[in-house]
C-alpha positions as CSV (number, residue, x, y, z in Angstrom):
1,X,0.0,0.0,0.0
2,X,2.1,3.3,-1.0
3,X,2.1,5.8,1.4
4,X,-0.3,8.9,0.8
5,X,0.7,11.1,2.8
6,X,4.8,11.4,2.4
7,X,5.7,13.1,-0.5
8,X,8.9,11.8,-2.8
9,X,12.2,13.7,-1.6
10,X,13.8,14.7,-5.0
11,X,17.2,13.4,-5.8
12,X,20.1,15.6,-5.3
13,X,23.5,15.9,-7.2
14,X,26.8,16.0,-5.2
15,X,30.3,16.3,-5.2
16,X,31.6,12.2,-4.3
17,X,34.6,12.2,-1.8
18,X,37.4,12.0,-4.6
19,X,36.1,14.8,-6.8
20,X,35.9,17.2,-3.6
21,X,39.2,15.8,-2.7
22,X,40.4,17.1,-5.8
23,X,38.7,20.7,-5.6
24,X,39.7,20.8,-2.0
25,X,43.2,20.3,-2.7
26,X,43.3,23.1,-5.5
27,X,41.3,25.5,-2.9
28,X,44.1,24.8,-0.4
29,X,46.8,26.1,-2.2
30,X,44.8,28.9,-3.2
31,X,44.7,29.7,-0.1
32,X,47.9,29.5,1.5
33,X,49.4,31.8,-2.0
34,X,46.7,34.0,-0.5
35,X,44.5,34.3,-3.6
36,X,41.2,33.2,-2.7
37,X,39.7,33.6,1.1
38,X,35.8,31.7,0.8
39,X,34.2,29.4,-0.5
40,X,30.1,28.2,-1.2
41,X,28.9,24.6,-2.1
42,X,25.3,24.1,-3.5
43,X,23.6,20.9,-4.1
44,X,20.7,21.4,-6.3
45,X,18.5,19.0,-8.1
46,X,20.3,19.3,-11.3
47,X,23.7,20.3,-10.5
48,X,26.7,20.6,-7.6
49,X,27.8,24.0,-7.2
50,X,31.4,24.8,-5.7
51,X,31.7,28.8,-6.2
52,X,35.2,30.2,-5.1
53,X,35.6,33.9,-3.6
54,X,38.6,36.2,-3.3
55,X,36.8,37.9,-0.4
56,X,33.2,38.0,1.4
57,X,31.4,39.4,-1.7
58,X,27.7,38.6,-4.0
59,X,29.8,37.2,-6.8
60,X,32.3,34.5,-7.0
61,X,35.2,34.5,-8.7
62,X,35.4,31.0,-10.3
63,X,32.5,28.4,-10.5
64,X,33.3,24.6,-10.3
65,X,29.8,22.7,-11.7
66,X,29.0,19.3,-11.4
67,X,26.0,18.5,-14.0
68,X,25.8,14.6,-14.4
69,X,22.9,14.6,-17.4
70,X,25.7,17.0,-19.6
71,X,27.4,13.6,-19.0
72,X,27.1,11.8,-22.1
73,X,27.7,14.9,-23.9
74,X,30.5,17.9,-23.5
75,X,31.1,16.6,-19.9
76,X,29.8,16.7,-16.9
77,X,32.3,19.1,-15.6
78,X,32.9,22.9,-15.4
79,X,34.4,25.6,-14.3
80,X,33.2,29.2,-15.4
81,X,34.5,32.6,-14.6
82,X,32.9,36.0,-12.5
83,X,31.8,37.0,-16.0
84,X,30.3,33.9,-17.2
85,X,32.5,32.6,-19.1
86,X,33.0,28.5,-19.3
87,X,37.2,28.5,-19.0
88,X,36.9,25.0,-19.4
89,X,34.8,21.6,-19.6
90,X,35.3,18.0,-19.5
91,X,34.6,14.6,-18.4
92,X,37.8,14.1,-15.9
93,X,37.4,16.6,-13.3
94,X,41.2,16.6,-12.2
95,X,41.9,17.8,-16.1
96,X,39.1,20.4,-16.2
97,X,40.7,22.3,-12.5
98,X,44.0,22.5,-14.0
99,X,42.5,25.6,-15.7
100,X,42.4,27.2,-12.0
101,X,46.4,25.5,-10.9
102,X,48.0,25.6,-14.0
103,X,51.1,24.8,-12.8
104,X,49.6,21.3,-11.3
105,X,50.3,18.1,-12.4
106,X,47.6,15.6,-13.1
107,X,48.8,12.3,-11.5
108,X,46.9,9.1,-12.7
């Protein structure tokens, strides 16, 4: 007998431990050069926000996004600038934030 009066909880998207392992790690060094100061995560039904501030202000200064149904076709990954901008996209996240570290080595 379903249950009539519990409505369905919609789904969520989120970061898994390894991909916010990743972002973390980037974030850190950020951090300790002194470059960025904040930071925001968002899990919406569609998409995993991770927005990245310089200081406590309204916009962020890079976006990472996590949208699994873009998954089959540019990649589910992003990461788009204050302006708008998509710096870069892909389906390996550790590729796509070397657009925010370039100087970082992907290690497989």
């Amino acid at each position: 007998m379903p249950n009539i009066g519990q409505a369905k909880v919609p789904a969520i998207v989120a970061f898994d431990r390894k991909e916010l392992a990743l972002i973390l790690a980037v974030y850190g060094r950020k951090v300790g050069q002194g470059e960025w100061r904040d930071y925001a995560m968002d899990f919406l039904r569609e998409r995993a926000v991770f927005s990245i501030y310089a200081r406590m202000s309204e916009r962020p200064l890079f976006i990472v996004e996590k949208t699994p149904r873009m998954r089959n076709k540019q990649g589910q990954y992003t990461v788009t600038n204050q302006q708008g901008r998509i710096l870069k996209r892909g389906h390996d996240i550790a590729l796509v934030l070397r657009v925010l570290d370039p100087q970082l080595a992907v290690v497989s």
